[in-house]
C-alpha positions in Angstrom: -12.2 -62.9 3.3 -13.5 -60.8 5.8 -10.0 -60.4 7.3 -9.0 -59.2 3.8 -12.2 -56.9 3.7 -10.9 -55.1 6.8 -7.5 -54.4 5.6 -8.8 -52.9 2.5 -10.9 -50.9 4.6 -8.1 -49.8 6.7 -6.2 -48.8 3.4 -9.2 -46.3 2.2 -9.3 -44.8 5.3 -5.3 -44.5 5.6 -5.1 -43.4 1.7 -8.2 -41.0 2.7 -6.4 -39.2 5.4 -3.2 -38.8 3.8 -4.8 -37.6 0.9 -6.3 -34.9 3.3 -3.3 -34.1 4.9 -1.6 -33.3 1.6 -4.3 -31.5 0.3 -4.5 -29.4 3.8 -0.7 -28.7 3.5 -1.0 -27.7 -0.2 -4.3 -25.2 0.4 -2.2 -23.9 3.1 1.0 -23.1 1.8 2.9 -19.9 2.8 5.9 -18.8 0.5 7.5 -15.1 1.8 8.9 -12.2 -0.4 11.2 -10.0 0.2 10.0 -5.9 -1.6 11.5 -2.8 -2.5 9.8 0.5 -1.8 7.5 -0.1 -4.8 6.9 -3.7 -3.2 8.4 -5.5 -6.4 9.6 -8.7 -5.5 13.7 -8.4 -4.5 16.2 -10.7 -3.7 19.0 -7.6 -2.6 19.2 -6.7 1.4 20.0 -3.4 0.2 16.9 -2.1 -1.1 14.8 -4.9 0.7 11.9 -2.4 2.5 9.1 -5.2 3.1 9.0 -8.8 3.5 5.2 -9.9 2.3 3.7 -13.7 3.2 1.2 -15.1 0.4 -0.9 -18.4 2.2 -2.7 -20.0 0.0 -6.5 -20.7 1.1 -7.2 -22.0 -2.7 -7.0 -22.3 -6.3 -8.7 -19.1 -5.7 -7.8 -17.2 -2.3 -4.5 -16.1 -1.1 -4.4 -14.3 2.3 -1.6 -11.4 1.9 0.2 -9.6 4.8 3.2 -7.0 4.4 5.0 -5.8 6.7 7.7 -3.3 7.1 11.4 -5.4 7.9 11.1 -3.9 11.5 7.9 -5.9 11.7 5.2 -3.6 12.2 2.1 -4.6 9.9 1.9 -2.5 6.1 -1.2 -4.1 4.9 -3.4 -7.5 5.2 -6.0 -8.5 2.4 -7.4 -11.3 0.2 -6.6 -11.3 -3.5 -8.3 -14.0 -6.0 -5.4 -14.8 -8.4 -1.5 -16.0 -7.7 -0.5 -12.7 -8.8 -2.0 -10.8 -6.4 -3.6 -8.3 -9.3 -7.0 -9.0 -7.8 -7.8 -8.0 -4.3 -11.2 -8.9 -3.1 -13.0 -9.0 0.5 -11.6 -6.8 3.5 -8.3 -5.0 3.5 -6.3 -3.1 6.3 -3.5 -0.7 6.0 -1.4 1.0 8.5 1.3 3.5 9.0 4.8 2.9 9.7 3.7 4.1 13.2 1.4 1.4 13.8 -1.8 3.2 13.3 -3.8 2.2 10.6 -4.5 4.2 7.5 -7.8 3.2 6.0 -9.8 0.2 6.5 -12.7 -1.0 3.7 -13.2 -3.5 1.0 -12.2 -4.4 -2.4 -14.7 -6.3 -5.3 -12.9 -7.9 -7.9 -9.9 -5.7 -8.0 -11.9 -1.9 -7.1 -12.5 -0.8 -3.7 -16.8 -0.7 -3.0 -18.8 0.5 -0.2 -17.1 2.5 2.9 -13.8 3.1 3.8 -12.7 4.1 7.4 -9.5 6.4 7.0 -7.5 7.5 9.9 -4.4 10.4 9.6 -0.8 9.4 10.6 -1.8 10.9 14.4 -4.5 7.8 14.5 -7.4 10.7 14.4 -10.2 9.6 12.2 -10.8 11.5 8.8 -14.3 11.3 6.8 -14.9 8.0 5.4 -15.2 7.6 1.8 -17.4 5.8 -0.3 -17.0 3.8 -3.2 -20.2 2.6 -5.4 -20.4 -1.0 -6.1 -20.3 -1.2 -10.0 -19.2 -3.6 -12.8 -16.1 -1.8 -13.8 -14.3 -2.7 -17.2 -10.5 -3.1 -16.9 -7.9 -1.2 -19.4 -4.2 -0.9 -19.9 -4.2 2.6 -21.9 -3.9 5.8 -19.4 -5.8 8.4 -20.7 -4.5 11.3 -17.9 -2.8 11.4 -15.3 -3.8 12.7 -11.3 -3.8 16.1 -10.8 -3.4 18.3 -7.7 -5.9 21.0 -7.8 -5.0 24.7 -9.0 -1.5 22.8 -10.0 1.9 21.9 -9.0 2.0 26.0 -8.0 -0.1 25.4 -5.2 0.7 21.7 -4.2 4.4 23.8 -3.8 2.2 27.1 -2.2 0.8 24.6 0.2 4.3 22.9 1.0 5.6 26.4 2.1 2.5 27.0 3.9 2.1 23.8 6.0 5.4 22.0 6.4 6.8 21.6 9.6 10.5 22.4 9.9 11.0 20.1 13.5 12.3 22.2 16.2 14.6 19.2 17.3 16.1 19.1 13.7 16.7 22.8 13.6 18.8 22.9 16.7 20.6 20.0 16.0 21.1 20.9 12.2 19.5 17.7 10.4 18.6 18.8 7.1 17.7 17.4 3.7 15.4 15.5 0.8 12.8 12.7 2.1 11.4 10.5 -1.0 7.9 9.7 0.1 5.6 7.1 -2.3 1.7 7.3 -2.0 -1.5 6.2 -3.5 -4.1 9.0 -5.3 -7.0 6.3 -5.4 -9.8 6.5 -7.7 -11.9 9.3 -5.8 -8.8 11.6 -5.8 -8.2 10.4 -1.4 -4.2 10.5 -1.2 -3.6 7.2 1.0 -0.6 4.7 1.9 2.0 6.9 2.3 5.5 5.6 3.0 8.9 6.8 2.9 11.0 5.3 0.0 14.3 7.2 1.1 14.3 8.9 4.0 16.8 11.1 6.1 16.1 11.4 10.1 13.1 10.0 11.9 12.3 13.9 12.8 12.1 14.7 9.0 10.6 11.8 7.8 7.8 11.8 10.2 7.1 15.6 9.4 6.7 14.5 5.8 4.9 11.5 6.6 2.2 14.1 8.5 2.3 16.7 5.7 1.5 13.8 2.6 -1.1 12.5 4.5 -3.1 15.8 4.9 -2.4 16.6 1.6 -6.2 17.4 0.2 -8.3 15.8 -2.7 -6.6 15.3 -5.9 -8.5 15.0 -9.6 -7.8 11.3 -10.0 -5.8 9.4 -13.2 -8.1 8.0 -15.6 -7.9 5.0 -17.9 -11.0 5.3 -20.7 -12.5 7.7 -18.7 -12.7 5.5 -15.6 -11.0 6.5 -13.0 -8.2 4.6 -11.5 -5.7 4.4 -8.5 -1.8 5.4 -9.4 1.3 6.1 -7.8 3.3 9.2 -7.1 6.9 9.8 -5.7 7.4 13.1 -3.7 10.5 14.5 -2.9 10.4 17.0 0.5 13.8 18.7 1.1 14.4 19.7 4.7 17.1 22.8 3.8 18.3 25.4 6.7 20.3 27.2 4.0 17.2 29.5 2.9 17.9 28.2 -0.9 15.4 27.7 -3.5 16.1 24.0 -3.5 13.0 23.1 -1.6 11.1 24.7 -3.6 12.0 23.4 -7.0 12.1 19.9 -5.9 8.8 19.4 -3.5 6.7 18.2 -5.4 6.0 15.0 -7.2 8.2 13.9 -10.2 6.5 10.6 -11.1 3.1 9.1 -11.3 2.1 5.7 -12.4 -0.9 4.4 -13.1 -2.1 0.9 -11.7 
């Protein structure tokens, strides 16, 4: 009896660990996408611009990190659901450079209190601050972002400010570089990243120019104001044509 008491014993505690094991090995599970430029999931090498890893912590947690396929980090955060529509606790994002972006913290799917921002040189730029509020959640857009004093002088302050790279001019690089950003619920334009780009002279230069770009009027859903998504074409053109100038500026905004 006893002898049989012991073995039993040994069984619990042999059922016990495995059962921890497995559970360990489930809770930390890692599965690896491959994302276009608009980080939908893809299984095509040819638009392939990200490769994000998902471990899952819980039922509830999933620790997210993108990078870009040449490996330097996009972004690392928490979100609370499998389909990563709910970020929540601290997030980092960083430029294709290396230096990081913005740095802060989201609550149940809305970013709350500070946010550290950084331009694509790695100079700081003034935090922002987000109130911590109980925000309800829609699917109707009721307007879209808006540059201020219009798309006249988002293209007056594209003459003004881009950078035509010496190194490009002389060596006669020229043409359009597709550039994707966030305009986040204060109107901050952040995560910018190329989507198509040219030359690493150009791209850089408009890189540099998208992130200074200055406070927009933010898309609203109900009234509330939400992030969304913009692609901006910058077109590089030694010919002195008015091609630049019709086409730098964004043609297409979503709403998130």
């Amino acid at each position: 009896m006893f002898r049989l008491n012991c073995m039993i014993q040994i069984l619990r505690i042999v059922c016990l660990v495995t059962f921890s094991m497995l559970t360990q090995c489930a809770a930390g599970q890692v599965r690896r996408d491959s994302l276009d430029f608009q980080h939908r999931k893809t299984s095509d090498i040819n638009v392939a611009r990200f490769v994000r890893e998902i471990t899952t912590i819980n039922d509830s947690s999933y620790q997210v990190t993108v990078n870009y396929l040449t490996g330097e980090s996009f972004m690392t955060g928490l979100y609370l659901d499998k389909d990563l529509d709910v970020a929540h606790g601290n997030f980092v994002y960083f430029y294709a450079n290396g230096y990081k972006e913005s740095e802060g913290r989201f609550k149940n799917g809305y970013k709350v209190g500070t946010w550290q921002r950084w331009n694509f040189e790695g100079k700081p730029k003034p935090d922002r601050f987000y109130p911590d509020e109980d925000f309800v959640k829609t699917n109707r857009t009721s307007k879209p972002a808006k540059f201020p004093g219009g798309m006249a002088a988002l293209q007056a302050l594209v003459t003004d400010s881009l950078i035509y790279p010496e190194e490009a001019k002389n060596n006669k690089i020229e043409g359009t570089v597709y550039v994707t950003f966030t305009i986040d619920a204060t109107g901050e334009v952040s995560q910018p990243q190329i989507t198509d780009g040219v030359h690493q002279l150009l791209d850089e230069e408009a890189l540099r120019f998208v992130s200074s770009l200055p406070t927009w009027m933010p898309a609203a859903k109900n009234g509330l104001p939400v992030d969304s998504n913009y692609i901006m074409p910058i077109t590089f053109d030694l010919g002195g044509n008015d091609e630049s100038q019709d086409s730098s500026a964004p043609n297409k905004g979503t709403s998130n």
